[in-house]
C-alpha positions in Angstrom: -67.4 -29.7 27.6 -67.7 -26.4 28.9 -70.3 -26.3 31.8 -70.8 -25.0 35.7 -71.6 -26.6 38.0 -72.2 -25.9 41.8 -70.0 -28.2 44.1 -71.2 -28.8 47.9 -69.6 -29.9 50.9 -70.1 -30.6 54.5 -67.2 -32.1 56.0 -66.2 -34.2 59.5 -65.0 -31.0 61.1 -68.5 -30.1 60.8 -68.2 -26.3 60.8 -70.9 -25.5 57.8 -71.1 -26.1 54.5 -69.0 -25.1 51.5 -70.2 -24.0 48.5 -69.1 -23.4 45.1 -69.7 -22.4 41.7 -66.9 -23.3 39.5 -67.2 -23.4 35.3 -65.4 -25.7 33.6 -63.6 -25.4 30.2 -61.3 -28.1 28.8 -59.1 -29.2 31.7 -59.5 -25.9 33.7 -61.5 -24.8 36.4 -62.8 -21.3 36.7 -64.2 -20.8 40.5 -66.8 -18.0 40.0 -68.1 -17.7 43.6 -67.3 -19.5 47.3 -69.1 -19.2 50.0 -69.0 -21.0 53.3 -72.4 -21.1 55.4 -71.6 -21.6 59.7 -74.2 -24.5 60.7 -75.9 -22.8 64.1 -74.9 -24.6 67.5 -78.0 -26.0 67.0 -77.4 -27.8 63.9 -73.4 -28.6 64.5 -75.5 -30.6 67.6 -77.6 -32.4 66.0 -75.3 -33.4 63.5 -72.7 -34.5 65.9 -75.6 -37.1 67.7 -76.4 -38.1 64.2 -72.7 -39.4 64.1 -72.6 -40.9 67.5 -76.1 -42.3 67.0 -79.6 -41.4 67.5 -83.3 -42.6 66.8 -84.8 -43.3 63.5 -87.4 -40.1 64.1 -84.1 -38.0 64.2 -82.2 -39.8 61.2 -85.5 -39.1 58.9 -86.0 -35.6 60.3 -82.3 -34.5 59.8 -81.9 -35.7 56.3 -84.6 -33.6 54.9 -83.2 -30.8 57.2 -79.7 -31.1 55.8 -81.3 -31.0 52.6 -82.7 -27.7 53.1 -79.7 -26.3 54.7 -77.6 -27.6 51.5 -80.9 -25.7 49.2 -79.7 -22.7 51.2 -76.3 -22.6 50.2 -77.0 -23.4 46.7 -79.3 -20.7 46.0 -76.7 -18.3 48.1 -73.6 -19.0 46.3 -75.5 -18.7 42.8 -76.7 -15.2 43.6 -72.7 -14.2 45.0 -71.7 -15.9 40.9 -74.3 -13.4 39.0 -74.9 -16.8 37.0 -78.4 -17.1 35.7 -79.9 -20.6 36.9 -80.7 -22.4 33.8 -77.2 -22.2 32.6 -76.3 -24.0 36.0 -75.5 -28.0 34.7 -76.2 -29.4 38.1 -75.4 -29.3 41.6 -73.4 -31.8 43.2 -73.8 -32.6 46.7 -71.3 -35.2 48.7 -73.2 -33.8 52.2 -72.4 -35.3 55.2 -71.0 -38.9 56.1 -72.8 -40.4 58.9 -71.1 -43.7 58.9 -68.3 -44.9 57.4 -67.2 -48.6 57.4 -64.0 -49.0 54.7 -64.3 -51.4 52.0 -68.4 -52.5 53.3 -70.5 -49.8 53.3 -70.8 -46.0 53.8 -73.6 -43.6 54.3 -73.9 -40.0 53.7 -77.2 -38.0 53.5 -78.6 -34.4 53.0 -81.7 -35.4 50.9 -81.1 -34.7 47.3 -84.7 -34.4 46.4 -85.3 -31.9 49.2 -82.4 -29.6 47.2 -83.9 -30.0 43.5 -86.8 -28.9 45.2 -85.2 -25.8 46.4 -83.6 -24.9 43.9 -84.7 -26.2 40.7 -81.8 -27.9 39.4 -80.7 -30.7 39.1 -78.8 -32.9 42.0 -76.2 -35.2 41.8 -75.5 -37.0 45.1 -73.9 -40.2 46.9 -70.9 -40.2 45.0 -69.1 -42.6 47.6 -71.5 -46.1 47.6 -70.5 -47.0 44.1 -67.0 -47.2 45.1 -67.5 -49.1 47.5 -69.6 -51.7 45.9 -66.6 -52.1 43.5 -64.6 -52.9 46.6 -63.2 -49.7 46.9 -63.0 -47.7 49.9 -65.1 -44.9 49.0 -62.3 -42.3 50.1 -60.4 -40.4 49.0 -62.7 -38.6 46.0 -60.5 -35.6 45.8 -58.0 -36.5 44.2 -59.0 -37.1 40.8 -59.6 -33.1 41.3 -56.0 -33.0 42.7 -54.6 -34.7 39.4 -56.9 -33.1 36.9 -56.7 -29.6 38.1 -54.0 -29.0 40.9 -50.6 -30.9 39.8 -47.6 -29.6 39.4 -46.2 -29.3 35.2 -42.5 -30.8 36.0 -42.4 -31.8 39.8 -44.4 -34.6 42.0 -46.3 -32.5 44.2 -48.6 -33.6 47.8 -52.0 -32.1 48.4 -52.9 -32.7 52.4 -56.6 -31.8 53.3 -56.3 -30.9 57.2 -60.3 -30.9 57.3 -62.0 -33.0 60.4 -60.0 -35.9 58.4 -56.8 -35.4 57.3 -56.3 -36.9 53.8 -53.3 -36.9 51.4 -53.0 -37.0 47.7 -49.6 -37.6 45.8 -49.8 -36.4 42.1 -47.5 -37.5 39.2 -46.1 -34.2 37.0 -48.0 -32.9 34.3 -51.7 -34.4 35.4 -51.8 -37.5 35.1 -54.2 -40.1 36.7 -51.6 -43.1 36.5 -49.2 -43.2 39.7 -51.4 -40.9 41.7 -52.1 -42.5 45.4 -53.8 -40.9 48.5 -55.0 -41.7 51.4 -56.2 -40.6 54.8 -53.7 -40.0 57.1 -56.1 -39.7 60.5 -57.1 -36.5 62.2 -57.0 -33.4 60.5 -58.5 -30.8 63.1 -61.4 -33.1 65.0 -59.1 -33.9 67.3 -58.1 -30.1 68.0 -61.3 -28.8 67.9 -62.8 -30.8 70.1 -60.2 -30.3 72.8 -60.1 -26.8 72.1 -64.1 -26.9 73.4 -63.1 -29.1 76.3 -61.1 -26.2 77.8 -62.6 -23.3 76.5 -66.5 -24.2 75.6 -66.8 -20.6 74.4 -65.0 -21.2 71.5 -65.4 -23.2 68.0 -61.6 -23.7 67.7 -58.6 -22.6 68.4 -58.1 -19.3 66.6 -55.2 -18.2 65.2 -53.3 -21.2 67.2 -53.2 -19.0 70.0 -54.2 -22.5 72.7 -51.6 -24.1 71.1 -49.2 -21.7 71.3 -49.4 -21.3 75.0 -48.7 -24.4 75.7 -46.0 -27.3 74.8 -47.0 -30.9 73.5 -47.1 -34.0 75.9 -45.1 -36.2 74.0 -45.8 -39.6 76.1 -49.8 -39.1 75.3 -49.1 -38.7 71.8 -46.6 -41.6 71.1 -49.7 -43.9 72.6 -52.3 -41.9 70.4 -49.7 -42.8 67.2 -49.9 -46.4 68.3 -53.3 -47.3 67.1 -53.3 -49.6 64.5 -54.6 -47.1 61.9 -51.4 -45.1 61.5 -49.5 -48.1 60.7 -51.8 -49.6 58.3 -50.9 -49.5 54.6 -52.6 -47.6 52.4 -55.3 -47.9 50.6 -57.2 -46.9 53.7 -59.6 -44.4 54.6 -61.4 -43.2 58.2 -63.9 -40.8 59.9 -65.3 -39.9 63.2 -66.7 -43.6 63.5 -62.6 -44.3 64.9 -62.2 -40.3 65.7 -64.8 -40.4 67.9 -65.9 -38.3 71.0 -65.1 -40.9 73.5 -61.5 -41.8 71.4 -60.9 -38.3 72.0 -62.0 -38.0 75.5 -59.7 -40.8 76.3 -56.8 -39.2 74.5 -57.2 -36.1 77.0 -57.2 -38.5 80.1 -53.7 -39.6 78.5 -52.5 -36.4 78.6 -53.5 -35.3 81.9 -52.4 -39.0 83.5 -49.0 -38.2 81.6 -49.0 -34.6 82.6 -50.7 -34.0 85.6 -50.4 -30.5 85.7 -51.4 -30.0 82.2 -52.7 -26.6 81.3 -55.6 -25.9 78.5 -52.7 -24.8 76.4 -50.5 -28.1 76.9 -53.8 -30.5 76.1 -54.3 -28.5 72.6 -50.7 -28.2 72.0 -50.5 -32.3 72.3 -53.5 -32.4 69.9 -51.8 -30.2 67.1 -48.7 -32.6 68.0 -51.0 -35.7 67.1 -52.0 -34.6 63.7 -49.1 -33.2 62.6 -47.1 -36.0 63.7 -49.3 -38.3 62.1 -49.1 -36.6 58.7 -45.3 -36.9 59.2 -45.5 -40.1 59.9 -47.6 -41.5 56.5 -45.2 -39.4 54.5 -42.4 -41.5 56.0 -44.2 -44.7 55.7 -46.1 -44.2 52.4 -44.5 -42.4 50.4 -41.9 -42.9 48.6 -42.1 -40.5 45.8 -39.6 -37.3 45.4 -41.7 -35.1 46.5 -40.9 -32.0 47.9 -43.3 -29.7 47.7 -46.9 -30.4 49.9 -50.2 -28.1 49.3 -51.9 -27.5 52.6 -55.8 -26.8 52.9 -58.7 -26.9 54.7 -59.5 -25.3 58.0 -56.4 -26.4 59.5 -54.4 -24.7 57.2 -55.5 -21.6 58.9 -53.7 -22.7 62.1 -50.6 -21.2 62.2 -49.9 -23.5 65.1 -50.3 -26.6 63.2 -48.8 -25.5 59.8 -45.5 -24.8 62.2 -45.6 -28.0 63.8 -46.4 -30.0 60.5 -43.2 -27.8 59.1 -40.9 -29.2 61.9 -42.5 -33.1 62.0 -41.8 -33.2 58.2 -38.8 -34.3 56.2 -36.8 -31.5 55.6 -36.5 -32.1 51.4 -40.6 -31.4 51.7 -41.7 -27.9 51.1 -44.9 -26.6 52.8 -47.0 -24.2 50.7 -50.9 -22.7 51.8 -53.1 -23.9 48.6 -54.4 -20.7 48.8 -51.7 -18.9 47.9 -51.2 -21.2 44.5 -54.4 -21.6 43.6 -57.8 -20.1 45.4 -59.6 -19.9 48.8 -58.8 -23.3 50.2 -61.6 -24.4 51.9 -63.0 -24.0 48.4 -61.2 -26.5 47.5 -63.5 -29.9 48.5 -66.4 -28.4 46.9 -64.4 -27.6 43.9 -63.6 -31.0 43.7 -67.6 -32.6 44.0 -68.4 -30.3 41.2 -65.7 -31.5 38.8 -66.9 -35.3 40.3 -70.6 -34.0 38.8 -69.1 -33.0 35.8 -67.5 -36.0 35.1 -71.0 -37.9 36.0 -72.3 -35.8 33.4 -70.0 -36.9 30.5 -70.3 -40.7 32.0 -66.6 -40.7 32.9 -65.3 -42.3 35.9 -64.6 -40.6 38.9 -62.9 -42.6 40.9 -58.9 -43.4 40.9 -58.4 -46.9 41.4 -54.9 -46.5 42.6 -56.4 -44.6 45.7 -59.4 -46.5 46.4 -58.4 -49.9 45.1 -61.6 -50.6 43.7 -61.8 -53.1 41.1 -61.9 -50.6 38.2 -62.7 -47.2 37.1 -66.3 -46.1 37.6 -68.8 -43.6 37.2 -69.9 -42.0 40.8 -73.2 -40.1 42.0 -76.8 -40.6 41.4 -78.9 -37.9 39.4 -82.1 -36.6 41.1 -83.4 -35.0 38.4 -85.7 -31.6 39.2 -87.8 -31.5 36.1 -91.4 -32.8 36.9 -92.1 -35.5 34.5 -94.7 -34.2 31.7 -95.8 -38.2 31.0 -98.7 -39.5 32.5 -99.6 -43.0 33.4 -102.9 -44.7 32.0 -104.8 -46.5 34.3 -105.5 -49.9 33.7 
């Protein structure tokens, strides 16, 4: 099947969304345009009280919002790709998780009617619930992308996401879906972000790593951050901002300044890049056991110098770190790269789930198709 699709994605870290048009031929993946769209203060706000809760008024407002903001992106990535629209298969949507509870239920929105609307095309969405109602997780989706288009010919190879959510994916040589696992392995960057605008409200994130930099990690604070139970749980597993939370987070910087009284801005972001890193370290001691030594970094974190140091130094020293983008293409590309190959796969009725990762009780096919062709029948009346 050759076809291209456009892939979208608004992730935990809650930046913007990403958006992608990517062909596909064979087993390949051709990314012909990436474009990443900031969400205003405005909307990063509104999304964040949608996460920590708001009224029903809001909830039904901001999912036909979302919608249009995801339209938006759509129609701007396909004018960057010089691709005509009708030869456009679909364009598949994940937008954004509001609630995530593992192995119940799970809840993302960004109305997929609204964007067939927009654009004229057709929308597949909610690729997560079917997952779950198999008893899976939901989560990890990637990496069925991560075996089918990012594994290594000769050599088990590690994928780590360092979105909002950190998330890893362990990939057998040569492609292959059978002995690939993944996980989440906590924060990525919400953690750092969000004490990044504690101390310095003026700023989105810590650019550059330069916080982080300045200051040195309080080690006490994070040893009783790694203690929750979530680090030590075995995998499959999968989390969010519902346990990442503001208040989890505000808590962890009372730690910090109770350990280190004289903490500066630097030390408090310094302990945060500490937390994630460390915690990344930590699953790849706990979880996994495969020889692999060479790990894939991307997402907004892997634009941290400060973190990719400190996850250098917290990891086992047979286990290479390399930027994804420097193997492969823009890596915050990456996630929407992988929803459109999860839209392709709806397409040819193939599952898109890895059961290894989700542990749901067998391979199934993910999404739901909002098509954006009026219907030319009309009903009798009676």
């Amino acid at each position: 099947m050759n076809s291209v699709l456009i892939g979208l994605m608004s992730g935990t870290s809650l930046d913007g969304i990403s958006a992608a048009v990517v062909r596909f031929n064979g087993d390949g993946a051709e990314l012909l345009a990436f474009r990443q769209l900031p969400y205003s203060r405005l909307q990063r706000e509104r999304l964040a009280g949608a996460l920590a809760g708001t009224t029903p008024d809001e909830y039904c407002r901001l999912n036909f919002d979302l919608g249009g903001w995801l339209a938006d992106a759509a129609i701007a990535v396909l004018a960057d790709a010089g691709v005509a629209r009708k030869e456009i298969a679909a364009i598949a949507s994940h937008g954004q998780t509001v609630w995530h509870v593992p192995g119940h239920s799970t809840w993302q929105f960004g109305e997929s009617a609204v964007i067939a609307e927009r654009t004229g095309i057709d929308v597949i969405s909610d690729f997560r619930v079917r997952d779950v109602a198999a008893g899976g997780q939901g989560a990890p989706l990637v990496p069925m992308a991560d075996a089918v288009l990012f594994s290594h010919p000769t050599a088990w190879r590690a994928l780590q996401n360092l979105g909002g959510i950190g998330n890893v994916t362990v990939v057998p040589p040569g492609g292959l879906s059978n002995g690939v696992r993944a996980f989440d392995t906590g924060p990525g960057v919400v953690v750092i972000d969000h004490v990044t605008r504690t101390v310095a409200p003026s700023l989105r994130f810590d650019e550059g790593g330069k916080l982080a930099r300045s200051g040195s990690p309080i080690d006490a604070a994070v040893d009783e951050a790694l203690a929750h139970p979530y680090f030590a749980a075995p995998p499959p597993k999968s989390t969010g901002r519902e346990l990442f939370s503001e208040p989890w987070i505000e808590s962890f910087i009372e730690n910090c300044r109770r350990h280190r009284p004289d903490a500066t801005d630097g030390d408090l972001v310094a302990s945060a890049v500490a937390l994630t890193a460390r915690s990344v370290a930590d699953a790849f001691r706990r979880f996994i056991p495969e020889p692999v030594t060479e790990l894939l970094v991307s997402g907004g974190g892997a634009a941290n110098p400060a973190l990719v140091e400190a996850l250098s130094a917290a990891l086992p020293g047979e286990v290479t770190i390399r930027r994804f983008a420097d193997v492969y293409f823009d890596g915050e590309a990456k996630e929407a790269v992988a929803f459109a190959l999860l839209g392709r796969l709806f397409l040819a009725e193939s599952p898109g789930n890895v059961v290894t990762v989700t542990g749901a009780r067998g391979p199934r096919i993910l999404g739901k198709l909002t098509p954006a062709r009026a219907s030319e029948s009309t009903l009798t009346p009676r």
